[in-house]
C-alpha positions in Angstrom: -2.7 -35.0 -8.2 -4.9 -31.9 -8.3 -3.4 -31.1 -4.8 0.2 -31.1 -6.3 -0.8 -29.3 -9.5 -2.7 -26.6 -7.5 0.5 -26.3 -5.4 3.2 -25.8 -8.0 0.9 -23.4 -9.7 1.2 -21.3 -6.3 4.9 -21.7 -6.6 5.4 -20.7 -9.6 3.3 -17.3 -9.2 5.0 -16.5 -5.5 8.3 -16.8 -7.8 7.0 -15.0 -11.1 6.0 -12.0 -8.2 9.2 -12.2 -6.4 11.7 -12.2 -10.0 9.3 -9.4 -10.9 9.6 -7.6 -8.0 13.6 -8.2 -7.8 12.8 -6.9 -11.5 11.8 -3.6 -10.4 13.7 -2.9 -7.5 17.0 -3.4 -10.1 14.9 -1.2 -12.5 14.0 1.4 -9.7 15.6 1.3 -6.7 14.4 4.0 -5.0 11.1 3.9 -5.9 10.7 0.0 -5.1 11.6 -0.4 -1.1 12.8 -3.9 -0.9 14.3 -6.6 -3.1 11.1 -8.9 -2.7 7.8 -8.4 -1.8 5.6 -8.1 1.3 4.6 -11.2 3.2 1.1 -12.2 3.2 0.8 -11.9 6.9 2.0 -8.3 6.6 -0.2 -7.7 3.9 -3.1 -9.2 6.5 -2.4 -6.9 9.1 -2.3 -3.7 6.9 -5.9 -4.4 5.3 -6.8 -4.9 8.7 -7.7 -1.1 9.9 -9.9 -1.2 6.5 -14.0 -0.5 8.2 -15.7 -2.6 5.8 -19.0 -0.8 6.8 -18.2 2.9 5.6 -19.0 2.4 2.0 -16.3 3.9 0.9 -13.7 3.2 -1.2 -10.0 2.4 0.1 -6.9 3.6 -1.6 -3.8 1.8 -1.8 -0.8 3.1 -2.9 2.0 1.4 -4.3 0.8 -2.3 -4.6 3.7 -3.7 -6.5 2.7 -6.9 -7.2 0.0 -7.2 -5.5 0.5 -8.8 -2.7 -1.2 -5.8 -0.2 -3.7 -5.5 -3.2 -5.0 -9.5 -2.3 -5.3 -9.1 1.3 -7.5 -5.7 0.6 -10.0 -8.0 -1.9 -10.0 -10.6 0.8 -10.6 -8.9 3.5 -13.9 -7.5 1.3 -13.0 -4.3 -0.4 -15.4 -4.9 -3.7 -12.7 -4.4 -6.5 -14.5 -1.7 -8.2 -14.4 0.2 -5.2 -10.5 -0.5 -4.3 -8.1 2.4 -6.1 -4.1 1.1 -6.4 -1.2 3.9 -7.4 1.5 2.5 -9.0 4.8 4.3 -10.1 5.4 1.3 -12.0 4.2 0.7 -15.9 5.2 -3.1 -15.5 3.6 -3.7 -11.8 0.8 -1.6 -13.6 0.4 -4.5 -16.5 0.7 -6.9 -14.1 -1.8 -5.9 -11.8 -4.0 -5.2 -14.4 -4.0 -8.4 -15.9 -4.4 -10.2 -12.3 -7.1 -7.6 -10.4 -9.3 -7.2 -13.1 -11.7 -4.9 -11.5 -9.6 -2.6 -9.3 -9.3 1.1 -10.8 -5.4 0.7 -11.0 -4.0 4.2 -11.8 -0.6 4.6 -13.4 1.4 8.2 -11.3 3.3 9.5 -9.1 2.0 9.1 -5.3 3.5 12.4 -4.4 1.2 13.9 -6.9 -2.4 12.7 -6.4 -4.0 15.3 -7.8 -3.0 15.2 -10.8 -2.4 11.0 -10.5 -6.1 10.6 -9.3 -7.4 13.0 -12.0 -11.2 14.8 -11.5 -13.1 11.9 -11.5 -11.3 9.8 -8.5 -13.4 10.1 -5.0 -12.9 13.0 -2.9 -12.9 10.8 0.0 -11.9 7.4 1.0 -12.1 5.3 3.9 -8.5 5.2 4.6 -5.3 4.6 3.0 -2.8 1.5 3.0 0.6 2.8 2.0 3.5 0.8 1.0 5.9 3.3 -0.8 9.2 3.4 0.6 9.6 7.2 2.3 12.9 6.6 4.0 13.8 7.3 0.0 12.5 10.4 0.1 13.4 14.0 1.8 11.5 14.2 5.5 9.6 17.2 4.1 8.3 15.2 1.2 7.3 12.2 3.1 5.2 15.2 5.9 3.8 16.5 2.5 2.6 13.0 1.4 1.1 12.8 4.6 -1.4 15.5 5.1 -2.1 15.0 1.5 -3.5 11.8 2.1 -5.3 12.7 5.2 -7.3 15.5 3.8 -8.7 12.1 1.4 -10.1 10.1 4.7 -12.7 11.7 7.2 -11.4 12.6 10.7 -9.9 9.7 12.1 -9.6 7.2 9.6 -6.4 5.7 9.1 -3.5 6.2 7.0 -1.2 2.7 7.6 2.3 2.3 6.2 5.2 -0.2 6.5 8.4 0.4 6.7 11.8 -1.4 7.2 13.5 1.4 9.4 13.2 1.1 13.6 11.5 5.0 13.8 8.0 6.1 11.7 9.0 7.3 8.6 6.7 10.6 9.1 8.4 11.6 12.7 5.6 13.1 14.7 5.3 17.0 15.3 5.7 18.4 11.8 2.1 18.7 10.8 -1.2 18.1 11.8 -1.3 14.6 12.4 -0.7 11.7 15.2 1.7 8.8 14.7 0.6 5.4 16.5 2.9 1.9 16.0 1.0 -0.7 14.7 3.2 -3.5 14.8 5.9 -5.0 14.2 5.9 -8.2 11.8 9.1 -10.5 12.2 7.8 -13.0 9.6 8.4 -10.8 6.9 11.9 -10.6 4.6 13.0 -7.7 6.1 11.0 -7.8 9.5 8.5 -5.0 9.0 7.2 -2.0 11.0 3.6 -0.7 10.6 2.7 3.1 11.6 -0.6 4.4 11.3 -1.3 8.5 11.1 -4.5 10.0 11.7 -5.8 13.3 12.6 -8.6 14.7 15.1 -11.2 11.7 16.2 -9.3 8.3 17.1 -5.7 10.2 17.6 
């Protein structure tokens, strides 16, 4: 009985995140990417390129629901140390109430300074993206990039998904590299993973 009970109580969150989701995509379109939210195994992979062993802290941006947000505590980001931007005041609440801990910040992503504020690390150990830049002018989505580079050391990844064929940041417009990751088919829409870095590790 326990078993069952444990098992609708999953259910019934995966659907609360995914009408929540749906929620915000009506809401905001362009700043939520897809109707539903990123698979688990997705999620996985993305926390992934996370080095445990730096010390220091990992920012995520855009966690929506927090599905990314999970696989970043699991794979052993302590939550104090684990900084989520969300666009969102109702993914904000939400992921408040569920990742008590984690230093979620309410702001625009293509604004960190002023998002992050004066007291926010000057460096972390890399960044797991999940805003949706096909949304947004190529110049903007270059700026984005090097903005978040100068946060991680020389080589450290930056690793975003995205539901297009090409990288979202096409390569040769700034000081950066562009690597495919992969490519996740068990994910609604199949997902692609790019990571950017600069200097060491390119």
């Amino acid at each position: 009985m326990r078993r069952g009970s444990e098992l609708r109580k999953a259910l019934a969150e995966k659907f609360d995140d995914e009408l929540r989701f749906f929620k915000g995509w009506i809401d905001k379109p362009k700043a939520v990417g897809s109707i539903i939210p990123t698979s688990s195994i997705t999620a996985k992979r993305m926390a992934s390129v996370i080095d445990i062993s730096s010390g220091l802290p990992v920012l995520e941006i855009g966690p929506g629901t927090g599905v990314i947000t999970r696989a970043i505590l699991a794979r052993g980001v302590p939550a104090a140390k684990l900084y989520a931007v969300e666009y969102s005041p109702d993914f904000v609440r939400h992921l408040r109430r569920n990742f008590p801990g984690v230093k979620v910040v309410e702001g625009d992503a293509f604004d960190l300074e002023s998002t992050l504020g004066e007291d926010a690390p000057k460096r972390f150990d890399s960044v797991v993206s999940g805003v949706p830049l096909l949304n947004f002018p190529v110049q903007q989505r270059v700026a984005y990039i090097e903005d978040l580079l100068d946060r991680i050391p020389e080589g450290r990844p930056i690793i975003q998904l995205t539901y297009g064929p090409k990288s979202p940041v096409p390569p040769g417009l700034g000081n950066y590299s562009v690597k495919h990751f992969d490519f996740v088919i068990r994910n609604i829409p199949p997902t692609q993973l790019w990571v950017y870095r600069r200097g060491r590790g390119n």
